[in-house]
N, CA, C and O atoms as a MOPAC input file, in Angstrom:
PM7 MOZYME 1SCF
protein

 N    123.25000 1   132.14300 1   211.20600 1
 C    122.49000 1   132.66100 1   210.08000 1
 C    123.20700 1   133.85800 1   209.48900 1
 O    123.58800 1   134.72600 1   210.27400 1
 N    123.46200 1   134.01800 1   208.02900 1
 C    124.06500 1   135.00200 1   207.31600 1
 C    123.07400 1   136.17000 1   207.40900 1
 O    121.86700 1   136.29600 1   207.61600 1
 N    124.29900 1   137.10400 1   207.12400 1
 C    123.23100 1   138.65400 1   206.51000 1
 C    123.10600 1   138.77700 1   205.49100 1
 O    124.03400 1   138.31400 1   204.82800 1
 N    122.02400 1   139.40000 1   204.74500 1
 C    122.13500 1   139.75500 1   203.16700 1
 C    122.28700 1   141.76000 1   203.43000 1
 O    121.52700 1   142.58500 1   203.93800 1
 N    123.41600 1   141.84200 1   202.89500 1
 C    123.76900 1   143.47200 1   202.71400 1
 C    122.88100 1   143.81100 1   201.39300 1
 O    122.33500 1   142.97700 1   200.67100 1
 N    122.85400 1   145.64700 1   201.19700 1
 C    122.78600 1   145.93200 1   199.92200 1
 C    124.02700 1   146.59100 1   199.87000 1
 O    124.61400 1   146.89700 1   200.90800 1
 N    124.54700 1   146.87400 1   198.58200 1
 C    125.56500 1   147.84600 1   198.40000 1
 C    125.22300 1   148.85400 1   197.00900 1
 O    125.18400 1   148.29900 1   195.91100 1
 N    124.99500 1   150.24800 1   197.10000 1
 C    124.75700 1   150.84300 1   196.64500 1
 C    126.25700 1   151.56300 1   195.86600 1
 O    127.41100 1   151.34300 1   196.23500 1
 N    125.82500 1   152.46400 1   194.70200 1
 C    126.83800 1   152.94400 1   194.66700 1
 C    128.44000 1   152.44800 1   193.57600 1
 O    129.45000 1   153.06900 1   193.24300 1
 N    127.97400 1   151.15500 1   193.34700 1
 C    129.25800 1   150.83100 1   192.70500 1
 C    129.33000 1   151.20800 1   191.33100 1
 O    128.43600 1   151.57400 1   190.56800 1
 N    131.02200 1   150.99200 1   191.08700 1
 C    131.24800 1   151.78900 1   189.70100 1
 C    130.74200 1   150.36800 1   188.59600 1
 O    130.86000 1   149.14500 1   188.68300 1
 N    130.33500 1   151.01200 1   187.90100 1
 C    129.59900 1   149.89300 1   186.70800 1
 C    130.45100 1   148.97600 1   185.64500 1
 O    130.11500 1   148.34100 1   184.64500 1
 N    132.02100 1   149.24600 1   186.47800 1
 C    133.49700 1   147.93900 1   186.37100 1
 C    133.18000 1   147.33900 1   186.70800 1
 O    133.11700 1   146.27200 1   186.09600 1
 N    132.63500 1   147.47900 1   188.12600 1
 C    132.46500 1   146.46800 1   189.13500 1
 C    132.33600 1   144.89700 1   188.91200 1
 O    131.11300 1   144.83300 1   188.78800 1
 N    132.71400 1   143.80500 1   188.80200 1
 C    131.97000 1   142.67000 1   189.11900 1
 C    132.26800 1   142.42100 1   190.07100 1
 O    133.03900 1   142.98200 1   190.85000 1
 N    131.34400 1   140.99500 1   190.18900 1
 C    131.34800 1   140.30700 1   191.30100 1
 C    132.34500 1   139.90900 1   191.96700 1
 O    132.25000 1   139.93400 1   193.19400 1
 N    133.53600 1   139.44700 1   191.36000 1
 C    134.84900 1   138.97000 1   191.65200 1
 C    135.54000 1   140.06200 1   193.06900 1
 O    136.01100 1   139.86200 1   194.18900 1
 N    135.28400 1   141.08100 1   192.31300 1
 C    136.05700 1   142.36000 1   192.81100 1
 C    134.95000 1   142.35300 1   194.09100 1
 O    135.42300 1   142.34000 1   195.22700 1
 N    133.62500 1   142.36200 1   193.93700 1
 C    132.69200 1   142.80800 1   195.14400 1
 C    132.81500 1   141.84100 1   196.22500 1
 O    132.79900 1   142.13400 1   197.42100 1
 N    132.97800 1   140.32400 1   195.59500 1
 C    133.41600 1   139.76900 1   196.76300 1
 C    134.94100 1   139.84800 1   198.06400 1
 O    135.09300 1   139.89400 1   199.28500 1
 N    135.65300 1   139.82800 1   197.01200 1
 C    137.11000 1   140.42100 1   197.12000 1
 C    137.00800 1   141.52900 1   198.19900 1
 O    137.40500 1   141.22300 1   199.32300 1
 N    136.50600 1   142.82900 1   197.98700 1
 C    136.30700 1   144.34700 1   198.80600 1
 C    135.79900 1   143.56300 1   200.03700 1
 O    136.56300 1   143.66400 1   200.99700 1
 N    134.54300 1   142.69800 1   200.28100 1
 C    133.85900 1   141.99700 1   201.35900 1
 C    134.65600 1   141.24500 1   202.45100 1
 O    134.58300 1   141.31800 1   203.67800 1
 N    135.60200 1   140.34700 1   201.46900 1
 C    136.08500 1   139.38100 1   202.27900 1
 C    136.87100 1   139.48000 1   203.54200 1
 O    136.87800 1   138.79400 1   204.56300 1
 N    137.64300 1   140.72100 1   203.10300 1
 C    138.53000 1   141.51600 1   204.29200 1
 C    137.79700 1   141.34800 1   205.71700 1
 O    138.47100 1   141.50600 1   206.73500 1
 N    136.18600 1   140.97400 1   205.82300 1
 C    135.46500 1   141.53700 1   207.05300 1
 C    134.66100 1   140.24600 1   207.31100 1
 O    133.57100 1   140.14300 1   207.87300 1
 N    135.39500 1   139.33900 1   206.80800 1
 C    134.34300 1   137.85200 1   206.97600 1
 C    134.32100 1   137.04500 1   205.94800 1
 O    134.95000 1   137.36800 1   204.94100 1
 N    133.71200 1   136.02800 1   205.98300 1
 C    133.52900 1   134.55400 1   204.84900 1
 C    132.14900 1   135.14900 1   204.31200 1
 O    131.00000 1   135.09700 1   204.75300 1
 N    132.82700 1   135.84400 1   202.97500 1
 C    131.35600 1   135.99200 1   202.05800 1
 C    130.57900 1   134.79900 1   201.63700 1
 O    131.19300 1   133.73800 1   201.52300 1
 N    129.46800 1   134.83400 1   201.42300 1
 C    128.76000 1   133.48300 1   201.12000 1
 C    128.42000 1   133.67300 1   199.66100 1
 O    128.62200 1   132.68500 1   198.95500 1
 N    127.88500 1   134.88200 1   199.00500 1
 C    127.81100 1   135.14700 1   197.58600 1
 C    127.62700 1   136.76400 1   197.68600 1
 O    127.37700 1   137.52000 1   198.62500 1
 N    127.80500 1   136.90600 1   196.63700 1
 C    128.41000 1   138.51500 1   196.25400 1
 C    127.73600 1   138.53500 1   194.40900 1
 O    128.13800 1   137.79300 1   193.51400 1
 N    126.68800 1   139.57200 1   194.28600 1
 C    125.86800 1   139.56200 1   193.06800 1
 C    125.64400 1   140.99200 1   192.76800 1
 O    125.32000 1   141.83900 1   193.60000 1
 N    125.87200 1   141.21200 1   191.33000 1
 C    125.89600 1   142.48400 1   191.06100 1
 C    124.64500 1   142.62800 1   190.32400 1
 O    124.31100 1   141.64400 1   189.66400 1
 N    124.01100 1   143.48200 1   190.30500 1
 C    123.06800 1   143.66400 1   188.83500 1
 C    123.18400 1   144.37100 1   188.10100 1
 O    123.83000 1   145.39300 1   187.87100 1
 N    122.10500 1   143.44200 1   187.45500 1
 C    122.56600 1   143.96200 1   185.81500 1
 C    121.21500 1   144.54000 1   185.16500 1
 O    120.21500 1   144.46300 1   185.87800 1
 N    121.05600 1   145.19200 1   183.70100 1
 C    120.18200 1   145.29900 1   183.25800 1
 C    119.66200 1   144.41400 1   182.24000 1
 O    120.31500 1   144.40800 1   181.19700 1
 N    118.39300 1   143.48000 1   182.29900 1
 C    118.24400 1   142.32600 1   181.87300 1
 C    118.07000 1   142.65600 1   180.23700 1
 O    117.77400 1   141.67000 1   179.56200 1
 N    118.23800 1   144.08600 1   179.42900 1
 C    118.37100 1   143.91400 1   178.18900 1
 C    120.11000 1   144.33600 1   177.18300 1
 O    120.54200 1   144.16600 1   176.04300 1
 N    120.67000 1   145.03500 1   178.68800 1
 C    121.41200 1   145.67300 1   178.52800 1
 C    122.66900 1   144.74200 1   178.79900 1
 O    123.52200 1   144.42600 1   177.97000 1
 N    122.61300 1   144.40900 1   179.99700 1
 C    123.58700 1   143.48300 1   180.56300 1
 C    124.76000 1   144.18500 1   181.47300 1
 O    125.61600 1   143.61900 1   182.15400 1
 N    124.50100 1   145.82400 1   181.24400 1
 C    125.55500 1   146.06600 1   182.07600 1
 C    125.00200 1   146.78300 1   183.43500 1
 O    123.86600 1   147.25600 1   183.45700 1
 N    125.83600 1   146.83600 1   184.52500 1
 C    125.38700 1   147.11800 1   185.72600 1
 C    124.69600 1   148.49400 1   185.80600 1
 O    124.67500 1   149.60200 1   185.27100 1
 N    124.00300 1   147.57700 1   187.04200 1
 C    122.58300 1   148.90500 1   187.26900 1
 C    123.33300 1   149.72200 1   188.26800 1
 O    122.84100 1   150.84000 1   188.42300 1
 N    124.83000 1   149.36000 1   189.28600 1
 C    124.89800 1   150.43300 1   189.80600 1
 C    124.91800 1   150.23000 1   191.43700 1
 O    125.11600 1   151.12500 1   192.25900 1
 N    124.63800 1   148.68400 1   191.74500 1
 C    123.89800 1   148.46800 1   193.09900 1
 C    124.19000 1   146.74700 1   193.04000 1
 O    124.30900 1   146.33700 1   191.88500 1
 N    124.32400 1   145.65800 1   194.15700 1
 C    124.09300 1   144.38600 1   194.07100 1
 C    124.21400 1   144.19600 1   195.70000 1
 O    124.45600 1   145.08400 1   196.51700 1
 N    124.02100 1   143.03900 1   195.90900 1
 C    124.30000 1   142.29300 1   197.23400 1
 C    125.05700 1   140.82100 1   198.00300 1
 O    125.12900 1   139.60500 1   197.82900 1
 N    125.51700 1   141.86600 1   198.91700 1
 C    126.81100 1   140.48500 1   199.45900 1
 C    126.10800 1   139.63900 1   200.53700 1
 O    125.55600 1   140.42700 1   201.30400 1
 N    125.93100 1   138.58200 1   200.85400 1
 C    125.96600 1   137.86800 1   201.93300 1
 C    126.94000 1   137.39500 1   202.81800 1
 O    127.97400 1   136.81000 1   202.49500 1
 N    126.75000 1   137.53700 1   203.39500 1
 C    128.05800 1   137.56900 1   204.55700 1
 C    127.64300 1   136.26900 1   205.79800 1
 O    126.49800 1   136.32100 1   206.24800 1
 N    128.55900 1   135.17000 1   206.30300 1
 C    128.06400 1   134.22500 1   206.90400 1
 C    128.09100 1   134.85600 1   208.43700 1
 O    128.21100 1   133.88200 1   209.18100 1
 N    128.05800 1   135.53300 1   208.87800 1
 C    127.28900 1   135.69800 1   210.53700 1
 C    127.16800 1   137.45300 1   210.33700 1
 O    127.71600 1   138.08800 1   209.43700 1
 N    126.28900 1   138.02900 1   211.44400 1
 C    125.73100 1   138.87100 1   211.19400 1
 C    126.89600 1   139.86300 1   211.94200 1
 O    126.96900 1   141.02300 1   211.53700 1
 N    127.75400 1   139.44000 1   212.96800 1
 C    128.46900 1   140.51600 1   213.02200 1
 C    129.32800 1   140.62300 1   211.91100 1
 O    129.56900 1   141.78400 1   211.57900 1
 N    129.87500 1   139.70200 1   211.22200 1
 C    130.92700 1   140.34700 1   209.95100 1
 C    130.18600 1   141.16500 1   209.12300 1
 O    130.68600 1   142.05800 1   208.43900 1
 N    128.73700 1   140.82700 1   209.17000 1
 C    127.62100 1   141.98400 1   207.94000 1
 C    128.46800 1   143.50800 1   209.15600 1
 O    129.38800 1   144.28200 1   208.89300 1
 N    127.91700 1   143.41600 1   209.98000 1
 C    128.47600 1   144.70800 1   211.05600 1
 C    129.31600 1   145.21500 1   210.85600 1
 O    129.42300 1   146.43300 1   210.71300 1
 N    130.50300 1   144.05000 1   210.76400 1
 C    131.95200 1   145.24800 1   210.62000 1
 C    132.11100 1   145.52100 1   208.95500 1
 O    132.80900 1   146.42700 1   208.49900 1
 N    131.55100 1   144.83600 1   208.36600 1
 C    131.92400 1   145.39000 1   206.66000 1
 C    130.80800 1   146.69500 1   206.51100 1
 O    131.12300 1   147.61500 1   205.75600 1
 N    129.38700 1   146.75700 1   207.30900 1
 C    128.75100 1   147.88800 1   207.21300 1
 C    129.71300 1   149.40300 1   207.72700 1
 O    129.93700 1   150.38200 1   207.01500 1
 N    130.14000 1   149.19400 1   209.12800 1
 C    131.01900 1   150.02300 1   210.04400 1
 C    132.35600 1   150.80800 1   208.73600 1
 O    132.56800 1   151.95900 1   208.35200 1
 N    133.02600 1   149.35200 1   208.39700 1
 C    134.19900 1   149.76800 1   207.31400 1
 C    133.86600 1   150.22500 1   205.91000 1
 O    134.77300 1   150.83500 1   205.34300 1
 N    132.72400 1   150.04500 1   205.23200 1
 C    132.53000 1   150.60200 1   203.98300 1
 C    131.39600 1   151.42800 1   203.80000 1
 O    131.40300 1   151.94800 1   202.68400 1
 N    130.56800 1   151.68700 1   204.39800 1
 C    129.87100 1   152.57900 1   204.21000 1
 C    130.09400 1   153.55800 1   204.10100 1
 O    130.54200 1   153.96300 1   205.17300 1
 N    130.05200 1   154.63500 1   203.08000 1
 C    130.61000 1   156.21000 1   202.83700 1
 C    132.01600 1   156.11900 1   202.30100 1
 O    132.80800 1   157.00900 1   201.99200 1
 N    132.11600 1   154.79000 1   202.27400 1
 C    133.83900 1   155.17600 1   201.52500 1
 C    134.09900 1   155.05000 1   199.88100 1
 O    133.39200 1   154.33900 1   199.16800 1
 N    134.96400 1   155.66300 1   199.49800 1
 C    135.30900 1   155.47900 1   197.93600 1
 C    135.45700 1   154.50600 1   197.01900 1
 O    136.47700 1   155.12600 1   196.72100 1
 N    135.44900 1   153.82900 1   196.46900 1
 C    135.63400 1   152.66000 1   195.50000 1
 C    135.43600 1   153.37000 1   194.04900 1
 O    134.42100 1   153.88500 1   193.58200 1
 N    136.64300 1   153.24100 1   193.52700 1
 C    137.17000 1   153.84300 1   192.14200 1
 C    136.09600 1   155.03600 1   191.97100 1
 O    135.14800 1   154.83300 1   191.21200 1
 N    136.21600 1   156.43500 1   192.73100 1
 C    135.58900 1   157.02700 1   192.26500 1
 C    134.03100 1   157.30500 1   192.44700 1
 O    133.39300 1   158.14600 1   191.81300 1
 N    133.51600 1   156.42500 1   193.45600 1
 C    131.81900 1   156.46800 1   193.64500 1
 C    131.80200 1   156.22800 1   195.54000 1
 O    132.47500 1   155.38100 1   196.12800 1
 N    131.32800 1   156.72300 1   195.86500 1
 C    130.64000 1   156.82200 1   197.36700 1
 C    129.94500 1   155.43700 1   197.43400 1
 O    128.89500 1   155.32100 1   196.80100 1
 N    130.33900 1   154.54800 1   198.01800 1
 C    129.29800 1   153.38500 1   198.55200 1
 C    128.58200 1   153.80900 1   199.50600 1
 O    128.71100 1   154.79200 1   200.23600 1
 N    127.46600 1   152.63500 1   199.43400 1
 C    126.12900 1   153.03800 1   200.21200 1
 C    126.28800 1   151.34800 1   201.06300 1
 O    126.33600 1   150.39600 1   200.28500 1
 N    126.34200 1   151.11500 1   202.16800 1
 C    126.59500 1   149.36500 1   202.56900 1
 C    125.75800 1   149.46600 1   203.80500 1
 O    126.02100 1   149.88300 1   204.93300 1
 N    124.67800 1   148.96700 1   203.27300 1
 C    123.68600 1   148.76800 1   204.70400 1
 C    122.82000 1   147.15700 1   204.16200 1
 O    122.91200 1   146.55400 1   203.09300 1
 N    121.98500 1   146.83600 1   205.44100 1
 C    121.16000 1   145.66500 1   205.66000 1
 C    119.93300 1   145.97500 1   204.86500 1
 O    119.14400 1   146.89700 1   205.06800 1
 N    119.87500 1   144.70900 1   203.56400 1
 C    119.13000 1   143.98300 1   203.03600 1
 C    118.03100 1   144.35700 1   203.31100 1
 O    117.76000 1   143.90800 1   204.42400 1
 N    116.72100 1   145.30300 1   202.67300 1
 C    115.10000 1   145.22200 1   203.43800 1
 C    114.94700 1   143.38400 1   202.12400 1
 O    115.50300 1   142.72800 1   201.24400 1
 N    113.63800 1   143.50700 1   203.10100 1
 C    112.98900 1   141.70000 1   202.20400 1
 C    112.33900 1   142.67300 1   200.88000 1
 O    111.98100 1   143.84400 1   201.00200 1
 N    112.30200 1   142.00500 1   199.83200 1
 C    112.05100 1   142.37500 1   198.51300 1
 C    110.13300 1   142.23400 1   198.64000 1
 O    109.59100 1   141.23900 1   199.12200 1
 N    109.47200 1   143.28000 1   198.17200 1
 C    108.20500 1   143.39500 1   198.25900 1
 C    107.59300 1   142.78800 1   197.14500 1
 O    107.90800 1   143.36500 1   196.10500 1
 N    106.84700 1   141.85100 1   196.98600 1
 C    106.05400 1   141.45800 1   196.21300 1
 C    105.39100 1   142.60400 1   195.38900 1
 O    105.05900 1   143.71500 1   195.80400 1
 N    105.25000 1   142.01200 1   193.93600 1
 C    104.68200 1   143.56400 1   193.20000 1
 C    103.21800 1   143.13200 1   192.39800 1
 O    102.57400 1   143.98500 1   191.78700 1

């Protein structure tokens, strides 16, 4: 069973291409999604990688968390479940 990461923090260049890319180094990403602002279209700043077993979520948390990417501090921790509103 995969992990779903969040990643906080990214520069608003960012796509997905690149977010998967930074991931892959630490495992077989499964999808890698950035967001966006649904009037705006450009990034909110934040998206999430899935990663296919939970220790590679581990070592990409261990290796990127607190580190630099063009200029912005990433934030790379485990997925909470999205709360119904």
């Amino acid at each position: 069973m995969g992990s779903k990461l969040y990643v906080g923090g990214l520069p608003y260049a960012v796509e997905e291409a690149r977010l998967s890319e930074l991931f892959s180094q630490y495992g077989a990403v499964e999808s890698a999604r950035v967001i966006t602002d649904k009037f705006t279209g450009q990034s909110r700043g934040f998206g999430f990688v899935e990663m296919a077993t939970s220790d590679e979520a581990n070592q990409a948390i261990a290796a990127l968390h607190g580190t630099d990417l063009e200029g912005r501090t990433l934030t790379v921790n485990e997925a909470k479940e999205q709360v119904p509103r």
